[in-house]
C-alpha positions, 0 to 999 in steps of 0.5 A: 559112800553109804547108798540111801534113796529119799522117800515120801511116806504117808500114815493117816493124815501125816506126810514124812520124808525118810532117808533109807539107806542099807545096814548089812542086811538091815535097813536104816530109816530117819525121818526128816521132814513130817507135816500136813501134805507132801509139798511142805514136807518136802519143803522142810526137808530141802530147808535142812542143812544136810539137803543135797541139792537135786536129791533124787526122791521115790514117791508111791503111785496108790493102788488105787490109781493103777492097774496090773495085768499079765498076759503074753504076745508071741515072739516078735523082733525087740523092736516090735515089742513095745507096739505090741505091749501097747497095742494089748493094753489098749484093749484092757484099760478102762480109760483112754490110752491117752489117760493112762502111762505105761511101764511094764516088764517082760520075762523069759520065754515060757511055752513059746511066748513072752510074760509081760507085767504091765502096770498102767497109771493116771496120767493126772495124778502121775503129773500132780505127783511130778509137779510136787516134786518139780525141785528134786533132779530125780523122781521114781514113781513106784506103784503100790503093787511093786513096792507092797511086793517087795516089801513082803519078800525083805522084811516078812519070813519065811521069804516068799518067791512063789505065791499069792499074797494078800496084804490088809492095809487101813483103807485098802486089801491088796492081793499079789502074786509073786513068781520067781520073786517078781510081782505078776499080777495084782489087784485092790480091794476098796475096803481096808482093816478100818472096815474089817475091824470095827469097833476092834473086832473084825465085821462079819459081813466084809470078812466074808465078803473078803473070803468071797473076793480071794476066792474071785481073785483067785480064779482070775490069777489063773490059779488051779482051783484047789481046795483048801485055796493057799494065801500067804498074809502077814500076820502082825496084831489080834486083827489080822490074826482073827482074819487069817482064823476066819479065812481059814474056816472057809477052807482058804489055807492062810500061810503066815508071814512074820516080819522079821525083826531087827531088820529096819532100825530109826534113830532112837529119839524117833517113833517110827513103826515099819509096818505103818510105812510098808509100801514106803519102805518097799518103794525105797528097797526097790529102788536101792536094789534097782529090782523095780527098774523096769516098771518104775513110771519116771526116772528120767535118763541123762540128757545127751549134751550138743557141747560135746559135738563142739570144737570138732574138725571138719572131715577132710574131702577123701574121708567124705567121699570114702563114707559117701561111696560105703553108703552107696554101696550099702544101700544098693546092696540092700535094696536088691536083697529086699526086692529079690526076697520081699515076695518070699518073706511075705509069702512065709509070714501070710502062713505063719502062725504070727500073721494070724494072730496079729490078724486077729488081735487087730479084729478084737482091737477093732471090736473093743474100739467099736465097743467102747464107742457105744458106751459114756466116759463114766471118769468125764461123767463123773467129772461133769457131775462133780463140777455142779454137785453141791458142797455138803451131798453125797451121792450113793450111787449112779445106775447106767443101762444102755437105752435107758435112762441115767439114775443118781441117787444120793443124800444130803443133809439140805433139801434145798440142795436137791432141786439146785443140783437138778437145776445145775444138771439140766443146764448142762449140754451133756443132761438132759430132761432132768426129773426127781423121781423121790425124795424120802426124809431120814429122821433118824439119821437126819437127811433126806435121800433123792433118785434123779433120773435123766438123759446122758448124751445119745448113750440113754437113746432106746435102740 
């Protein structure tokens, strides 16, 4: 039997649900189900009749809503891994580690140390998507950055192993890089080909912007820094040709990636255009090649039945002394061995090298935790504002220092509306002194632009 994988896809506002299955060395793509929102194409694909009941599903994690690090720990018993992993983490991620869910990878010893990957991910949105999908027996969440990764090293030549990658999608840019063929490190650029193209032309302003943001990116991958910079991106139209022109006039070196064509084939009543579901389409060869096993968020292993213990007979009494006095033994044996070596074990450890890392990672775990004490939730912030926030305002921007005073500033379309969000604002426990510092009308684009200012909590407090 042919191994395919379900895959939720999204275009624009369109949600589908694709079957891929492998051809040889290409791909076979059908599209079941499309409609507004992700639920209901689900929903119309279950209604078919050639549904499997318990249909295993791959769904992408947005870029947006995870993160990729890299770094190393030094060489620990495997079981100590994990705590270590998530003891690292703690001290990178932004939110709370109560927020975010974990997966990661480690790869083989370099310089003494282990290469971790690690990809972090919304817990919230995590859940929305599981909730969604709550009818399928298998859920694979796969992050944009793994699947983006793939995708470029199956259907792009010349096939990339080693490298940077940068991938321009409609409401986003992502940067990758690649070693030994896996993705290590990642990162999202919150502008996309619908800014770098306006009006069908690439926007000089976020063109160098983006020039700028390789160049940054570039540094915090570690990367030597040369000159010409070397990228890898896909080149597919006149916009991301005249992208790759003008990376290259500022002495960024872009290697093109063409895709390879014949490799995915759709029915042929179907309009189907690979390069509008990549990152779909690389969840779903992740998948079918179990490549993404590693950092896939949920594919939840089979659970142990207790039906099997049934039925058993009960040991006979000799059989349960013989056990009984195996395990005496064994424990007597092992507690004098670590009595008579503990002393000498902890004296080894205090001189090693590990102990004063561990040391010191505990101090900078200690120093972050302190650190982010001093500083707001800037997600429970934002989500306190948003609760009293008027329907049709939208803010510009939120400007927050130490010791003093909250900024909001923003527009709308409805004046009314300002003194009903201060109003709304000062009510909350969480603000308070609630004052507009201007309002100033746009007669040209019709709304009028506010500056509030307040105190959150304790955080705008002069020292």
């Amino acid at each position: 039997m042919k191994k395919q994988v379900m895959v939720l896809s999204r275009h624009m506002d369109e949600h589908q649900v694709l079957t891929v299955s492998k051809n040889g060395e290409g791909y076979e793509v059908a599209v079941k189900a499309s409609a507004s929102n992700h639920e209901e194409a689900i929903k119309q694909f279950q209604a078919q009749a050639d549904y499997t009941v318990g249909s295993s599903l791959v769904m992408n994690l947005p870029a947006s809503c995870s993160l990729v690090h890299h770094f190393t720990v030094p060489v620990v018993a495997n079981g100590a891994l994990p705590a270590l992993v998530a003891m690292q983490a703690e001290t990178l991620l932004p939110l709370p580690p109560d927020r975010m869910v974990l997966s990661w990878r480690n790869d083989e010893m370099e310089n003494g140390e282990i290469p971790i990957t690690l990809v972090a991910g919304r817990r919230d949105y995590l859940e929305q998507l599981k909730q969604s999908a709550e009818s399928c027996r298998d859920v694979n969440i796969i992050s944009d950055y793994v699947a983006a990764a793939q995708a470029c090293r199956t259907f792009y030549e010349p096939r990339l192993d080693d490298g940077v990658v940068i991938l321009c999608r409609p409401q986003c840019t992502l940067v990758l890089q690649l070693h030994k063929g896996k993705m290590v490190r990642g990162t999202c650029l919150d502008y996309g080909l619908e800014e770098l193209a306006r009006d069908q032309q690439p926007h000089l302003s976020t063109l160098e912007r983006l020039a700028q943001d390789v160049r940054n990116v570039w540094e915090k991958f570690n990367q030597q820094l040369e000159n010409p910079i070397s990228v890898h991106m896909p080149v597919e139209d006149e916009t991301t040709r005249q992208i790759a022109v003008f990376l290259r006039s500022t002495d960024i070196l872009v290697k093109e990636l063409h895709f390879r064509s014949g490799l995915v084939s759709a029915a042929s009543d179907v309009s189907f255009v690979p390069s509008q579901h990549l990152t779909s389409l690389g969840a779903a060869v992740a998948a079918l090649n179990d490549s993404a096993e590693e950092l896939c968020f949920h594919s939840p292993p089979q659970a142990v039945s207790s039906s099997s213990w049934r039925g058993v007979p009960p040991a006979w009494p000799v059989s349960l002394m013989v056990l009984v006095l195996i395990a005496l033994t064994y424990l007597l044996v092992a507690y004098r061995s670590d009595v008579a070596r503990r002393d000498q074990l902890e004296h080894l450890f205090k001189q090693s090298a590990y102990a004063t890392r561990l040391d010191t990672l505990t101090q900078k775990q200690q120093l972050r935790h302190f650190v982010a004490g001093q500083r707001p939730d800037v997600l429970d912030m934002l989500e306190h504002i948003q609760t009293v926030l008027p329907e049709e305002m939208l803010l510009d921007k939120i400007t927050y220092r130490r010791g003093q005073r909250l900024r909001i500033e923003g527009h709308t379309k409805k004046p009314d509306d300002i003194l009903a969000f201060q109003e709304n604002l000062q009510k909350s426990s969480d603000f308070n002194n609630v004052q507009s510092e201007s309002e100033t009308f746009n007669a040209q684009k019709e709304y009028t632009t506010f500056i509030l200012s307040c105190d959150y909590k304790y955080f705008t407090r002069k020292q």
